[in-house]
C-alpha positions as CSV (number, residue, x, y, z in Angstrom):
1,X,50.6,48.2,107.5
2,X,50.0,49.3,103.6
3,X,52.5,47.1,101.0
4,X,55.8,48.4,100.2
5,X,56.1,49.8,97.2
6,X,59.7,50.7,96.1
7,X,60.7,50.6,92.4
8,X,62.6,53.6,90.8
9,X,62.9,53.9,87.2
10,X,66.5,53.6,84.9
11,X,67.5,56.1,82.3
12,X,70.1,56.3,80.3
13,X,72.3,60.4,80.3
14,X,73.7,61.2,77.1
15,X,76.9,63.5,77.0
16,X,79.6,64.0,74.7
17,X,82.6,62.5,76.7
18,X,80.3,59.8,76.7
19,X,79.8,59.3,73.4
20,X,83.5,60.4,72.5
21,X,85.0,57.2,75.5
22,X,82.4,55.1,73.9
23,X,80.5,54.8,77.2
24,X,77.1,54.0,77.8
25,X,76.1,55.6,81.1
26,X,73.1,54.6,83.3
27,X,71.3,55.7,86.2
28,X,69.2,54.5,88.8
29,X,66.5,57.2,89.9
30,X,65.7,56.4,93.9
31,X,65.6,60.0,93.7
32,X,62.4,58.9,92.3
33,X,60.8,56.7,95.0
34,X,59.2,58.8,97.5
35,X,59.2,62.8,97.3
36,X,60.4,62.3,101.6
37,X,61.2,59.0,101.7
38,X,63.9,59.0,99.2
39,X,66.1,56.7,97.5
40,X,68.0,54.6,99.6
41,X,66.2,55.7,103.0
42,X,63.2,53.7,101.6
43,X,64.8,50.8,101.3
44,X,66.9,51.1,104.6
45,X,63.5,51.3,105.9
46,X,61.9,48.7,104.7
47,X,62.8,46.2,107.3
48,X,62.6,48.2,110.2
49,X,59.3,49.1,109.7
50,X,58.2,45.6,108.8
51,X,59.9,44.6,112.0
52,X,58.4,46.9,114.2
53,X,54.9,45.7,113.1
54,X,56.6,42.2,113.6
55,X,57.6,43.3,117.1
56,X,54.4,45.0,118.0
57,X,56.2,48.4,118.3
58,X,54.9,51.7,117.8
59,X,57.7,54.1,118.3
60,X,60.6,54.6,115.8
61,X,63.6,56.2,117.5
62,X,66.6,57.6,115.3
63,X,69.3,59.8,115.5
64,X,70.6,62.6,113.1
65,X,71.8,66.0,112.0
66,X,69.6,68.8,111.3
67,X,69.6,68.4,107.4
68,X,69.7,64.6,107.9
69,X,67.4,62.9,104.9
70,X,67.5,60.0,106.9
71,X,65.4,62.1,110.0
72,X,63.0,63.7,107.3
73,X,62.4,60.0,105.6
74,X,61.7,58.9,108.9
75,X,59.6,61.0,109.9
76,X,57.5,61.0,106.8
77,X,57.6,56.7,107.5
78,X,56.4,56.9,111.0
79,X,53.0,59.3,109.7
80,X,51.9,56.9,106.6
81,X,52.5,53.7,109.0
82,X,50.6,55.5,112.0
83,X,53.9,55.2,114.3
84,X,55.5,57.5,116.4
85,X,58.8,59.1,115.9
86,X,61.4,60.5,118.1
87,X,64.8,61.7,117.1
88,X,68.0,62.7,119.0
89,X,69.3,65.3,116.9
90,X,72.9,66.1,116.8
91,X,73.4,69.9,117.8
92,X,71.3,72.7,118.6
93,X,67.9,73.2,117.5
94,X,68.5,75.1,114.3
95,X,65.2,75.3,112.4
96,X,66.3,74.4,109.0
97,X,63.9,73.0,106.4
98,X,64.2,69.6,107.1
99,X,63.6,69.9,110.7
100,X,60.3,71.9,109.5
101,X,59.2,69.0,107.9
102,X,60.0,66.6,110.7
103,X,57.8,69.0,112.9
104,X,55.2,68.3,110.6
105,X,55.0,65.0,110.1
106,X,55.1,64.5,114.0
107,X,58.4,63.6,115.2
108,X,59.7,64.5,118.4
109,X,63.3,66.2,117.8
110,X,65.4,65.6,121.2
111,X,68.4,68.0,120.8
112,X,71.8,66.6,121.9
113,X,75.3,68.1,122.5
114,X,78.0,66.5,119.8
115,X,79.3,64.7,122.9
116,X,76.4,63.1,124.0
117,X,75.3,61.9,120.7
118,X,78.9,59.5,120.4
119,X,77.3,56.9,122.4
120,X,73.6,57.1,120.5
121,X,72.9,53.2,122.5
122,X,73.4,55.6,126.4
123,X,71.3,58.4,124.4
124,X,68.4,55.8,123.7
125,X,68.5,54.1,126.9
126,X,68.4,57.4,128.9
127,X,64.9,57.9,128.0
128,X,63.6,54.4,126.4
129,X,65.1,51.6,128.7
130,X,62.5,49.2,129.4
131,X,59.9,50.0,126.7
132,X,58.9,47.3,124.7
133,X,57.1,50.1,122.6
134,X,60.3,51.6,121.1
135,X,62.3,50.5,118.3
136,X,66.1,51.8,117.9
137,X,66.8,52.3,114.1
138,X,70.4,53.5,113.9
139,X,71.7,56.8,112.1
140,X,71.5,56.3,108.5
141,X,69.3,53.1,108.7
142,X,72.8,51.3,108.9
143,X,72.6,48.1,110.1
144,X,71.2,44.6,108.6
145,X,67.8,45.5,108.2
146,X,69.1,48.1,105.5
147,X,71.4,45.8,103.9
148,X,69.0,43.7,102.9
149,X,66.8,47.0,102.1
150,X,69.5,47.8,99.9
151,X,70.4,44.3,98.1
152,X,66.7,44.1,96.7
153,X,67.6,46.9,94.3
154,X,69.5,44.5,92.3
155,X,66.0,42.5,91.3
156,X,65.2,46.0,89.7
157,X,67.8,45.7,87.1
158,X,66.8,44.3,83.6
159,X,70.6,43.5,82.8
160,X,74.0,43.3,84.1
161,X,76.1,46.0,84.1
162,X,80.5,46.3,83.5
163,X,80.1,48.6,86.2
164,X,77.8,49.9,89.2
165,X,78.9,53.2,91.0
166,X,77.3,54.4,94.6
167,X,78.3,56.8,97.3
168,X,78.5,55.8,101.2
169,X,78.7,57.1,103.9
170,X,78.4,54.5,106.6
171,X,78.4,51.8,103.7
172,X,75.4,49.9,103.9
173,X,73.9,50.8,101.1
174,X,77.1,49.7,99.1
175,X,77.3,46.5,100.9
176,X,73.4,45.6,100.4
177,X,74.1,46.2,96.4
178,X,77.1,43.8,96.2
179,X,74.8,41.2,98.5
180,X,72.1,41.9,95.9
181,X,74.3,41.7,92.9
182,X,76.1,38.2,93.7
183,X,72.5,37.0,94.8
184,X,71.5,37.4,91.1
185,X,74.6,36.0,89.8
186,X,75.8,39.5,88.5
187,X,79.4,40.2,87.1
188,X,79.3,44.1,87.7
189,X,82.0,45.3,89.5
190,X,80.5,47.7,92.3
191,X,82.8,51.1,92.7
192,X,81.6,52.7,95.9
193,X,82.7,56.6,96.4
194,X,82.8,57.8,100.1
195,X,82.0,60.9,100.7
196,X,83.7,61.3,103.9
197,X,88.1,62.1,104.5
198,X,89.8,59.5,106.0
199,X,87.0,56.8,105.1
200,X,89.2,54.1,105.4
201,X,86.6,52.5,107.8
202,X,83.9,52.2,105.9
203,X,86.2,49.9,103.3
204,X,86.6,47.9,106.2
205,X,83.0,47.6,107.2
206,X,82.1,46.5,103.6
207,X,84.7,44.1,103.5
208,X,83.1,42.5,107.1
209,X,80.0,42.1,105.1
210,X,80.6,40.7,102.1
211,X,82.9,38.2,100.6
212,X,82.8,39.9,97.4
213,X,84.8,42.5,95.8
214,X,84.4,45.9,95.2
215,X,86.8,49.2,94.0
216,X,86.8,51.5,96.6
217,X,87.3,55.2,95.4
218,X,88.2,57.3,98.4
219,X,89.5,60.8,96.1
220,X,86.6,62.8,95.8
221,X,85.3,63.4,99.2
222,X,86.0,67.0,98.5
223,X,88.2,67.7,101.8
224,X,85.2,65.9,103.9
225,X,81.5,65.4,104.8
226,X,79.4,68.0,103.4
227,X,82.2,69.8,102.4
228,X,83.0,71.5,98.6
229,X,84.3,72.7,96.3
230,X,83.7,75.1,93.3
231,X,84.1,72.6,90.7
232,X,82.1,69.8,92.7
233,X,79.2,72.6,92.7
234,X,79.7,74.2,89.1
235,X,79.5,70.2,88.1
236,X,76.5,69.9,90.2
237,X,74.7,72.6,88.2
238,X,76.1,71.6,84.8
239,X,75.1,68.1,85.1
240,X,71.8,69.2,86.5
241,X,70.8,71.7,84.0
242,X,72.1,69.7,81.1
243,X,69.5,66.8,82.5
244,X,67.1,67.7,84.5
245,X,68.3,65.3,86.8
246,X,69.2,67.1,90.6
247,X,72.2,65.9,92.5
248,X,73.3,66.9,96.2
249,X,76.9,68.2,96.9
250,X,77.1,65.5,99.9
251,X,76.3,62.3,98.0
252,X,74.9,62.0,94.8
253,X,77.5,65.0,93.6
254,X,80.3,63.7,94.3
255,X,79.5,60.2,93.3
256,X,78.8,61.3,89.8
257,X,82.0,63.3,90.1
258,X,84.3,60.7,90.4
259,X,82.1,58.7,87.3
260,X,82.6,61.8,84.9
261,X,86.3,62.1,85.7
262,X,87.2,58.9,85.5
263,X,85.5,58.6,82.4
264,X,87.6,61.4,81.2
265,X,91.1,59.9,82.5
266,X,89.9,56.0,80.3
267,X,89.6,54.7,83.2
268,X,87.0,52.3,81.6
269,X,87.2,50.4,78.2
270,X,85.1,51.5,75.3
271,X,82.2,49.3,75.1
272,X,82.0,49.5,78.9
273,X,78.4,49.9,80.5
274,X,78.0,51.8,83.8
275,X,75.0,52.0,86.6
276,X,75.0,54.5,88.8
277,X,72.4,54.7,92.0
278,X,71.1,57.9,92.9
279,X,70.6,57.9,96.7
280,X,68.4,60.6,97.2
281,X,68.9,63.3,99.5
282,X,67.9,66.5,97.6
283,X,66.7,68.1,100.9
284,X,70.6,69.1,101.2
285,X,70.9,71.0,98.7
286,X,68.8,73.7,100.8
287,X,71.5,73.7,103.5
288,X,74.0,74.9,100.6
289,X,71.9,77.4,98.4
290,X,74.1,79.7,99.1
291,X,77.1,78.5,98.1
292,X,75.6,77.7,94.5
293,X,74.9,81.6,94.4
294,X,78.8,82.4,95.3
295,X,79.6,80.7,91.7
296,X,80.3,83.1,88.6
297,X,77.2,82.9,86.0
């Protein structure tokens, strides 16, 4: 299997609330890593991949919807690494972009009623019981291998921070970043935004995983997973346009959302440095092209 090579570069965005709050905002482009396997779906990968050549296995099954990045980043994993890939894809076989791409790259798409897909462990072992061959990599690459994906970001960071921002949505990205961040003996305080309403559990899961704290900021979920709104968009393209930096209205968006606003209410002292992680996940910003075009201008 070829080395791993994940490093994403750091730049700094320049605004005038910024300037005005005396804030110096950061940002952490995993955006960057991989055109298909991007930001945090690299390093959630990392370890499953390295145990599956560990493990002798040759077969990556997943699970996910049909503009999961997770699916795509797998997919794309499976082909460099000469694996197979097989996903159970939540929902009928709608041919959207991503699953184009999965097509491509080789992996199997197994279509699944919403049902069905609540008990993914039944799902796996209705076709993979008793082969050695197959790996089970759960949705999202949750689970300890991408924690400690996840926590080597931290040895990427030149300097500590007042302040480290990242959405969740199952939370193991957020709790790999406060492991890597006490590893190194950082003092950041790690704000995680879920994107999800009613994401009360994922505070818990964190908090199962980590001794450490963290600020939980569950107000801009934007009434729920991939839903939005028409100022969560018209910041989207704002932001994007004023930087040259893309965002998604599931993750990323909203993340930097709750950043800009807080900035705006003084949340933070002047003087106050903040990181934020860009997770990827541009491929869903194809599943809501349209709903950029319904906004004025």
């Amino acid at each position: 299997m070829p080395e791993f090579d994940i490093h994403s570069p750091l730049e700094e965005l320049f605004f005038p609330l910024l300037r005005e709050k005396e804030i110096r905002l950061f940002i952490k482009r995993d955006d960057m890593i991989h055109p298909f396997i991007s930001g945090n779906k690299w390093r959630k990968l990392k370890y499953n991949l390295l145990r599956a050549e560990a493990e002798n296995k040759d077969h990556l099954v997943t699970f996910g919807g049909v503009w999961s990045n997770h699916l795509l980043a797998t997919a794309c994993a499976a082909a460099r690494f000469g694996l197979k890939a097989t996903a159970f894809v939540r929902g009928e076989d709608i041919n959207t972009e991503s699953m184009v791409l999965c097509r491509l790259f080789g992996m199997q798409l197994r279509f699944t009623d919403r049902e069905s897909y609540r008990d993914k462990r039944a799902l796996f072992n209705s076709a993979f019981a008793g082969d050695s061959s197959v790996l089970f990599v759960d949705e999202g690459g949750a689970g300890t291998e991408g924690i400690k994906g996840c926590a080597e970001l931290a040895d990427e960071l030149p300097e500590d921070y007042d302040h480290v921002f990242c959405a969740a949505g199952t939370g193991t990205t957020a709790a790999g970043i406060i492991q890597g961040l006490t590893a190194r003996g950082f003092n950041a305080k790690v704000n995680v935004v879920p994107v999800l309403k009613g994401a009360e559990f994922i505070e818990e899961e964190i908090s199962k995983l980590t001794d450490a704290g963290f600020n939980f900021v569950p107000a801009y979920h934007f009434g729920g997973y991939a839903k939005t709104q028409p100022e969560l968009l018209e910041f989207i393209r704002n932001f994007s346009s004023a930087t040259g930096i893309l965002l998604d209205p599931v993750y990323t968006g909203k993340m930097m959302y709750a950043v800009f606003d807080l900035v705006k209410k003084g949340v933070f002292a002047p003087g106050s440095r903040i990181l934020t992680i860009h997770t990827g996940g541009l491929f869903g910003l194809l599943g809501m092209k349209d709903r950029f075009f319904m906004l004025p201008g």
